[in-house]
TIMI-104409 format. One record per residue (C-alpha): chain; residue in one letter; x, y, z. Coordinates in steps of 0.02 Angstrom, whole numbers, plus 50000, padded with zeros to 5 digits. Layout:
{pakol A; A; {X; Y; Z}}
...
END
This chain:
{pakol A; X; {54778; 53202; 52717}}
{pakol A; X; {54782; 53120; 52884}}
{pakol A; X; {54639; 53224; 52959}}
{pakol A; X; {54535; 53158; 52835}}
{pakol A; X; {54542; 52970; 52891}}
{pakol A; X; {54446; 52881; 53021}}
{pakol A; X; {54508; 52854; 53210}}
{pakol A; X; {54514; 52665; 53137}}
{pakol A; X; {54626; 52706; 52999}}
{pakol A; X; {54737; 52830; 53094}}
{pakol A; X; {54773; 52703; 53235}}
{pakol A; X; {54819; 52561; 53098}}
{pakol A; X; {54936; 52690; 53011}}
{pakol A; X; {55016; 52754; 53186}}
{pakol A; X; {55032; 52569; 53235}}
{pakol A; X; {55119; 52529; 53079}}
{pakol A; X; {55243; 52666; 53109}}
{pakol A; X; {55275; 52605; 53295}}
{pakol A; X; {55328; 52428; 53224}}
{pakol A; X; {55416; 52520; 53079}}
{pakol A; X; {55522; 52612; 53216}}
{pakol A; X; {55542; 52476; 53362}}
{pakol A; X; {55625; 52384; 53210}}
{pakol A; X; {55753; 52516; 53166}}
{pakol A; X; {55789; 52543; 53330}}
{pakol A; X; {55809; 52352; 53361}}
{pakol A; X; {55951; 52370; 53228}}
{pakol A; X; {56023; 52501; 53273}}
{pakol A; X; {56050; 52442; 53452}}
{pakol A; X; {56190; 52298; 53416}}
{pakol A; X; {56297; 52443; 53324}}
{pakol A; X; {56263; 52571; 53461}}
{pakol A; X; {56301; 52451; 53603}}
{pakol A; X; {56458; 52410; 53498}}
{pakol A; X; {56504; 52600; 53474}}
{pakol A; X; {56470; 52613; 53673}}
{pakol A; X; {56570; 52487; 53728}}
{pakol A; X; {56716; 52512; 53625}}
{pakol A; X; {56699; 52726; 53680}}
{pakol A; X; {56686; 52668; 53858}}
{pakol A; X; {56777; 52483; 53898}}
{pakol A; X; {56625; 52411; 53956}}
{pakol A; X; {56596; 52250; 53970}}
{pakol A; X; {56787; 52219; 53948}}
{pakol A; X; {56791; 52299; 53776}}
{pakol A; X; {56983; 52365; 53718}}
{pakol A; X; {57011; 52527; 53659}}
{pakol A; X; {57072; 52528; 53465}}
{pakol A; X; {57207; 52659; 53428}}
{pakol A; X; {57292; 52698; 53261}}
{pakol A; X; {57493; 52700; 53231}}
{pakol A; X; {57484; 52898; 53258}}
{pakol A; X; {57365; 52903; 53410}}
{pakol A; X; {57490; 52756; 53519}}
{pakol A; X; {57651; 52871; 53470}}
{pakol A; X; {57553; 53008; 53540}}
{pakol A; X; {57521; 52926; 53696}}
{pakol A; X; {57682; 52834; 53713}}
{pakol A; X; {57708; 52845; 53878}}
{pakol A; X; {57842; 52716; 53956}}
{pakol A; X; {57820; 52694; 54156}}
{pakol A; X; {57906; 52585; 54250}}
{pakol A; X; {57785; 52459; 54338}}
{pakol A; X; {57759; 52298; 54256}}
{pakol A; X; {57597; 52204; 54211}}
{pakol A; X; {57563; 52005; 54191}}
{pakol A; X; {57456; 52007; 54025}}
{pakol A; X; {57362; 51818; 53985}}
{pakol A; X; {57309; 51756; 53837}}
{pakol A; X; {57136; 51658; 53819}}
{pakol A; X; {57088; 51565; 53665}}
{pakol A; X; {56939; 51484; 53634}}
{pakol A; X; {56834; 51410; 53475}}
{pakol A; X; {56659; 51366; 53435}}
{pakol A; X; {56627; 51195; 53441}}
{pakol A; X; {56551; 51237; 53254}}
{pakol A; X; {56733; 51295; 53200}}
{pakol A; X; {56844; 51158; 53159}}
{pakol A; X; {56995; 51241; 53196}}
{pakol A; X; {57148; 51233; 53306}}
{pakol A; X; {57177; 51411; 53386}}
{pakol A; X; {57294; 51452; 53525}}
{pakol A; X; {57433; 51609; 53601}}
{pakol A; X; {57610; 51571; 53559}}
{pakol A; X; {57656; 51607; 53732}}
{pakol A; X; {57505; 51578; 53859}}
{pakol A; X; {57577; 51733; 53944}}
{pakol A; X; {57685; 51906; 53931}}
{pakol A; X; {57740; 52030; 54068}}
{pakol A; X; {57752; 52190; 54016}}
{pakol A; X; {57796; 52376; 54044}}
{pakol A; X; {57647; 52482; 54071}}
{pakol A; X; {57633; 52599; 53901}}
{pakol A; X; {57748; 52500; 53820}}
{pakol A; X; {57704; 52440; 53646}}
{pakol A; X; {57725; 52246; 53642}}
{pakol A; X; {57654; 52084; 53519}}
{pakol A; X; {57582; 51919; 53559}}
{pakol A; X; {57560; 51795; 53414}}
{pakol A; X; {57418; 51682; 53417}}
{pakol A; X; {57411; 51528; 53312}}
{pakol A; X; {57275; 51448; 53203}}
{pakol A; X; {57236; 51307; 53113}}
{pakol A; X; {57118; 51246; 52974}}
{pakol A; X; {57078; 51055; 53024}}
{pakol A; X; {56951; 51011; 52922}}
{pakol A; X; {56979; 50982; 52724}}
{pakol A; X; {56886; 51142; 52657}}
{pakol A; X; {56936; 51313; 52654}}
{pakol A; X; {56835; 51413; 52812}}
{pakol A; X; {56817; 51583; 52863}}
{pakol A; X; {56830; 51615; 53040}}
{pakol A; X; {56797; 51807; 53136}}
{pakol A; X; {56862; 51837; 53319}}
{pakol A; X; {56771; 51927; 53442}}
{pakol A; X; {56862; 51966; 53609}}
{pakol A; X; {56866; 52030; 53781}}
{pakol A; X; {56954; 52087; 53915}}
{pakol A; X; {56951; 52023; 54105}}
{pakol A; X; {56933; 52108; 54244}}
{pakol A; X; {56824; 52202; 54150}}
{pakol A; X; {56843; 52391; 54214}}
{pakol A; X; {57020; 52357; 54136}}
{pakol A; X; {56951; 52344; 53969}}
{pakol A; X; {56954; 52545; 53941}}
{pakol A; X; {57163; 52555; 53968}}
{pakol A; X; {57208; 52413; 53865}}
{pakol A; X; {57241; 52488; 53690}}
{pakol A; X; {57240; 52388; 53534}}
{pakol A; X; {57334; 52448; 53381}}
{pakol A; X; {57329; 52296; 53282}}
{pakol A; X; {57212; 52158; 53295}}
{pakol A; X; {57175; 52003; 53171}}
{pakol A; X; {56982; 52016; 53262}}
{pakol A; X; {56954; 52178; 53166}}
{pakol A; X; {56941; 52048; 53018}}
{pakol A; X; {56870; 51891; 52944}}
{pakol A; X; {57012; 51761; 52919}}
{pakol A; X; {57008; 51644; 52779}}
{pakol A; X; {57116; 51489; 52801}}
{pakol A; X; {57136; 51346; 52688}}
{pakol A; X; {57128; 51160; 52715}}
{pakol A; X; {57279; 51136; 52836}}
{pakol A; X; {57341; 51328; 52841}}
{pakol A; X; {57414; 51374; 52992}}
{pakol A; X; {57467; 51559; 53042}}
{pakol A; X; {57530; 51658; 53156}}
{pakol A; X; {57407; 51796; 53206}}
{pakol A; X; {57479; 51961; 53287}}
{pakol A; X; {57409; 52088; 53416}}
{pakol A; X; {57501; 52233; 53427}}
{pakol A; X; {57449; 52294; 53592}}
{pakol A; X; {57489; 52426; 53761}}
{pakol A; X; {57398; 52453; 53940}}
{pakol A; X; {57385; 52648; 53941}}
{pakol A; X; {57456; 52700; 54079}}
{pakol A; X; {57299; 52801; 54164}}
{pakol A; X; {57257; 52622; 54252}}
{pakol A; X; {57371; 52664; 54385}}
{pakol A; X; {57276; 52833; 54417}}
{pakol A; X; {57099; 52741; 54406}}
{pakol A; X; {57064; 52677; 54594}}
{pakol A; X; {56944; 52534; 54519}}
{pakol A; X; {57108; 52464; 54420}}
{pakol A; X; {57258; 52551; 54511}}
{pakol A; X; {57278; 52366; 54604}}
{pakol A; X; {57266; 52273; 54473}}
{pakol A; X; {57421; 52155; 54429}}
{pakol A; X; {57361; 52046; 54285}}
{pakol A; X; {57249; 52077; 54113}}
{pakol A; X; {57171; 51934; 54040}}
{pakol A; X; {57151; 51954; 53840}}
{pakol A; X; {57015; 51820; 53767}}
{pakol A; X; {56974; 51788; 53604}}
{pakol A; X; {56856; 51668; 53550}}
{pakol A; X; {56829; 51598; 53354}}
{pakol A; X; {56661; 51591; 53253}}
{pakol A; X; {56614; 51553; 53086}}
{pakol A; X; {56578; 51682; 53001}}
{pakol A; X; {56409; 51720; 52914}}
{pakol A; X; {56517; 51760; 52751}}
{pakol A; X; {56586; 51575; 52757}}
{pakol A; X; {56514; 51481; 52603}}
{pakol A; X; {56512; 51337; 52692}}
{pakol A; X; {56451; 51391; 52859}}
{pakol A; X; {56289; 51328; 52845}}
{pakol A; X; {56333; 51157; 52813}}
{pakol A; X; {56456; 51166; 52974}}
{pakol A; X; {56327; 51234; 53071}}
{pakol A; X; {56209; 51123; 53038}}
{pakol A; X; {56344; 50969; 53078}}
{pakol A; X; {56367; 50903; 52911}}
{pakol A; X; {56531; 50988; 52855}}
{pakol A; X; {56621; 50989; 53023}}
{pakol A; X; {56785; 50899; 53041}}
{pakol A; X; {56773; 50856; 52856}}
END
């Protein structure tokens, strides 16, 4: 069937394909890069682990670590967000929690998605999350406030890497969106429901 159309007509169709294609792949590129950084640390990306997979590894060393907590929102988000306790020294491949705090300010019910990093950056592949509240979109209610946990361990393999062997302190950010699922993102995007 395709030898039997023009040169015209078999250009237009292999175009068509081409834009078909550079689409898909322009989807597929946010999840990739996600998959890839989260495989790899890069770009300060934790590691996730399961319950099963941080017994496994539960390896206690004694060296300790200074571990900082960043919190930031979008100025689109009218919420109060900050870490219990701006910082946390800990045993390297010890399990340990920091609580971060939120607030709804504003007098409608918001959802709100975290996304985070990790600084310096090449230290992103040996800090291992096991529980995270950015995993998931929070929902908070006019005035809610809670107390967000990270259950959390620096594996200890970043004293055998000589790009992180020196390093003394981990800086976990997490900054606050809206999130797309929000009913009433649009209308704080767009400045008319912020702060209400």
């Amino acid at each position: 069937m395709f030898a039997a159309l023009d040169n015209n007509q078999r250009t237009g169709i292999l175009a068509a394909l081409m834009a078909v294609a550079m689409v898909g792949v322009g989807y597929a590129s946010v999840p990739l890069y996600r998959l890839f950084c989260q495989v790899t640390g890069f770009g300060g990306t934790t590691q996730r682990v399961d319950e099963v997979m941080a017994l496994e590894r539960a390896v206690v060393v004694n060296k300790t670590m200074s571990i900082r907590f960043d919190s930031n929102i979008s100025p689109d988000l009218p919420w109060e967000f900050k870490p219990e306790h701006p910082t946390q020294t800990v045993r390297i491949g010890e399990r340990n929690m920091a609580i971060f705090l939120a607030k709804n300010v504003s007098s409608r019910p918001i959802v709100g998605m975290a996304t985070y990093n990790v600084t310096p950056t090449q230290a992103g592949q040996y800090f291992d999350k096991i529980q995270c509240f950015c995993f998931n979109e929070q929902r908070l209610e006019p005035g809610q406030e809670v107390r967000m946990p990270v259950l959390f361990y620096v594996d200890p393999k970043i004293m055998d890497d000589p790009d992180t062997k020196d390093i003394e302190e981990i800086t976990l950010s997490y900054t606050f969106y809206p999130s797309a699922n929000d009913p009433g993102a649009a209308k704080t995007l767009d400045g008319q429901g912020a702060g209400q």
